[in-house]
C-alpha positions as CSV (number, residue, x, y, z in Angstrom):
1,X,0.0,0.0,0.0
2,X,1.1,3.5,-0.8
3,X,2.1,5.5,2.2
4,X,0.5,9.0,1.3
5,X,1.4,10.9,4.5
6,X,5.0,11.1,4.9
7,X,6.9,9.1,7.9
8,X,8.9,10.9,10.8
9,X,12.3,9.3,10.0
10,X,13.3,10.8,13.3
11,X,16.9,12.1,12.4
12,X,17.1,14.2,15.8
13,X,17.0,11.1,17.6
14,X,19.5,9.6,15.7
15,X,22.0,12.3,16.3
16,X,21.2,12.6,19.6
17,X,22.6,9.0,19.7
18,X,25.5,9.9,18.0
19,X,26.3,12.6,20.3
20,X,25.9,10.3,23.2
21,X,28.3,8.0,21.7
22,X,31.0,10.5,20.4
23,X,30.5,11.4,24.6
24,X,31.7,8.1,25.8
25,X,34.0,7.1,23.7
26,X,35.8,10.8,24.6
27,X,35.0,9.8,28.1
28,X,36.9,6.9,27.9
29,X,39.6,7.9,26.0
30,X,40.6,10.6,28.7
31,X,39.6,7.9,31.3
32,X,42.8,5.8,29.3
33,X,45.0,8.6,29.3
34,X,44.1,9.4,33.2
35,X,45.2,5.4,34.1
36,X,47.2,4.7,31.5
37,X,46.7,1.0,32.1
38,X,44.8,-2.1,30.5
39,X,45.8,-0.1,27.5
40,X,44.5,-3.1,25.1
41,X,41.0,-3.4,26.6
42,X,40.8,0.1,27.3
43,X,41.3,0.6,23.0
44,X,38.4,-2.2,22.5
45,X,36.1,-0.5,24.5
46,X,36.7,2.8,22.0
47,X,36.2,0.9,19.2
48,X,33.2,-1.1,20.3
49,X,32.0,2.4,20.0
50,X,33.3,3.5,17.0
51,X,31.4,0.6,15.3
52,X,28.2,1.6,17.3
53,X,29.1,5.3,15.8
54,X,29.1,3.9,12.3
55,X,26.0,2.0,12.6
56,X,24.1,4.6,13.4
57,X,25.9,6.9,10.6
58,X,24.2,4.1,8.1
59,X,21.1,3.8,9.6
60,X,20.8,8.1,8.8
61,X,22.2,7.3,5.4
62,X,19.4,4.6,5.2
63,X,16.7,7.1,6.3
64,X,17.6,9.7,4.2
65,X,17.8,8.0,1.0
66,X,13.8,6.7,1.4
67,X,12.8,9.9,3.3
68,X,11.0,12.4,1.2
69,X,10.7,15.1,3.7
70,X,13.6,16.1,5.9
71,X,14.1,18.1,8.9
72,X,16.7,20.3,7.3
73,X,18.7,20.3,4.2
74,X,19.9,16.7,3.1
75,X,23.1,18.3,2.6
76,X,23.5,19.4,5.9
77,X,22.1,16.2,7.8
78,X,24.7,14.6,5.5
79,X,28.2,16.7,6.6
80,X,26.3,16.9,10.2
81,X,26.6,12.9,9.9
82,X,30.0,12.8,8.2
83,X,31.6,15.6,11.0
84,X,30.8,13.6,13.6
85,X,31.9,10.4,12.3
86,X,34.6,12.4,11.7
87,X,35.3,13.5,15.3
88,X,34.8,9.4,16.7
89,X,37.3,8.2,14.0
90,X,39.5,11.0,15.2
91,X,39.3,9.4,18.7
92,X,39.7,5.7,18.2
93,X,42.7,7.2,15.7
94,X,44.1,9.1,18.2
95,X,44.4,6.4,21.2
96,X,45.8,3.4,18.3
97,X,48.5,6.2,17.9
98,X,49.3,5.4,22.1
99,X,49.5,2.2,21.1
100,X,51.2,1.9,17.6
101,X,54.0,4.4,18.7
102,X,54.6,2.7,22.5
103,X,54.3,5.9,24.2
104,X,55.5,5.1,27.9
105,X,53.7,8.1,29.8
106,X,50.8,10.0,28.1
107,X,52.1,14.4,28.6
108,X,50.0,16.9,29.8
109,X,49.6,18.6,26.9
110,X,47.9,15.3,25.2
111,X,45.6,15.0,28.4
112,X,44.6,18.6,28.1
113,X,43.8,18.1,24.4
114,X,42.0,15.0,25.6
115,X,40.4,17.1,27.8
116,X,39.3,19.6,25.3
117,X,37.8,16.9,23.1
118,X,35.4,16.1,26.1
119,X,34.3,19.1,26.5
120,X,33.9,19.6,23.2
121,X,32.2,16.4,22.8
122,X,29.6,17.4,25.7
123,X,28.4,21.0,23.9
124,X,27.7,19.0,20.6
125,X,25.5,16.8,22.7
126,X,23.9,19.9,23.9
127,X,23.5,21.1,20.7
128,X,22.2,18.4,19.1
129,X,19.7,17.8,21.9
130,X,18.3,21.1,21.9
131,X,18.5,21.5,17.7
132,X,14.5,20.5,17.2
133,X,12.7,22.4,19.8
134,X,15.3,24.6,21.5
135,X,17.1,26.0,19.0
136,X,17.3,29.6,20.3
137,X,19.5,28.4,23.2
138,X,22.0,26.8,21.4
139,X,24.5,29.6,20.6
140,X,26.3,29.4,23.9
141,X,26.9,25.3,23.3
142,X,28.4,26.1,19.8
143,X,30.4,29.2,20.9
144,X,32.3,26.9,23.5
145,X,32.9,24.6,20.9
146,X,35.0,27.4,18.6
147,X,36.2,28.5,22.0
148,X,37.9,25.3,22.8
149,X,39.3,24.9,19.5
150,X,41.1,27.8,19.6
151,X,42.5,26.8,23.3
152,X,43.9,23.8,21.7
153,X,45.5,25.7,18.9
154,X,47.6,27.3,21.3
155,X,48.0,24.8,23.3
156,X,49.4,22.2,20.7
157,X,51.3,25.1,19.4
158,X,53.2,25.7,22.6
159,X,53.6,22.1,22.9
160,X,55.5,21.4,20.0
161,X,57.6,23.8,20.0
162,X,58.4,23.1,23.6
163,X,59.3,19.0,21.9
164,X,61.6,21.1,19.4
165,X,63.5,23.3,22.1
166,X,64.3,20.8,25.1
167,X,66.5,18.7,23.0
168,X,64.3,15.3,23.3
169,X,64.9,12.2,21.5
170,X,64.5,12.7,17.9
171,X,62.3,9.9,17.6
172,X,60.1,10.8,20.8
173,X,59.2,14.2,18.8
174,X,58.2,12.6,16.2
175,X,56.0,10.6,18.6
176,X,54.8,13.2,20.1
177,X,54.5,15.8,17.5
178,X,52.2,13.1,15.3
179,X,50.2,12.6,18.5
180,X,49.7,16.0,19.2
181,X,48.1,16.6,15.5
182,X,46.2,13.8,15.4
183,X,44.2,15.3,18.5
184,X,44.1,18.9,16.7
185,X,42.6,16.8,13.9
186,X,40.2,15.8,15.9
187,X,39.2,18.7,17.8
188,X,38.9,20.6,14.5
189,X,36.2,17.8,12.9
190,X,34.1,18.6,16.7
191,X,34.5,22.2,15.0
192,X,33.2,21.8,11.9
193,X,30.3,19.7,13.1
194,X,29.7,22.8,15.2
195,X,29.7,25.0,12.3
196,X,27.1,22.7,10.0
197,X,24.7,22.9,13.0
198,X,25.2,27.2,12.7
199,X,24.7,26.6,9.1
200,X,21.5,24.7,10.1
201,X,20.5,27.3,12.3
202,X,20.8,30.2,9.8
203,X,18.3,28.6,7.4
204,X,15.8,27.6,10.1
């Protein structure tokens, strides 16, 4: 039978999800750093999630390809989708790198970045919760979001040039310095979900 009135594919939900993954896997990444033990079960747990991340990214690929009315523009639930994906790669990426390069002793600076990615992690969630019926009170979510981004510039910034000046093992910088960028990486996909859900917000 024809469907004649058009199904609520419920896309906030499913970001909403996603949110509350990209939250816990963040959790438990700075949770890994905080420890720094069980480094092998900590790094399934992350990308038990990642996998959970990824089936929810194809179950909004699934509902957009049979929905004929959308929320907001397909483009934008697209990126939306791909950003955030984006930002849960970025974390399972980022604690294999512990792993892969053997690094003894997480530094400060990559805790704080971790840290920033958590807190970056838990506006989005905001956002995203509030972006169907409370979308007047999400600026202050999204402004931290920019805000911590550009605490981490400087932050990574100082960092490498600090792995540059004290003379450390060649290879250790190269460590680090690769570790360190992942994590911008990361915290600059948290960004650019940030700015689709503006985009969003300007058309609405």
């Amino acid at each position: 039978m024809v469907r004649l009135i058009p199904k609520d594919e419920k896309f906030y939900e499913l970001f909403i999800q996603d949110g509350n993954v990209m939250v816990e896997a963040a959790r438990k990444f700075e949770a890994m750093l905080a420890t720094y033990d069980r480094l092998e079960e900590r790094m399934i747990e992350i990308q038990a999630l990642e996998k959970q991340g990824d089936r929810i990214d194809d179950e909004i690929a699934a509902r957009l390809e049979r929905s004929f009315i959308t929320p907001f523009d397909r483009e934008d639930i697209h990126e939306l989708t791909v950003h955030l994906d984006d930002v849960i790669d970025g974390i399972q990426s980022s604690a294999e790198t512990f792993l892969i390069y053997g690094v003894k002793e997480p530094t400060d600076e990559a805790k704080q970045l971790v840290g920033i990615i958590v807190g970056q992690a838990g506006q989005l969630l905001e956002a995203l919760s509030k972006l169907e019926k409370h979308k007047k009170d999400l600026a202050p979510h999204l402004a931290m979001v920019h805000d911590l981004e550009h605490q981490a510039d400087g932050l990574s910034r100082a960092a490498i040039g600090r792995l540059f000046k004290e003379g450390n093992d060649p290879l250790e910088v190269i460590k680090l310095r690769g570790l360190y960028l992942a994590l911008e990486e990361t915290i600059d996909a948290a960004e650019d979900a940030a700015e689709v859900i503006e985009r969003i917000l300007a058309k609405s």
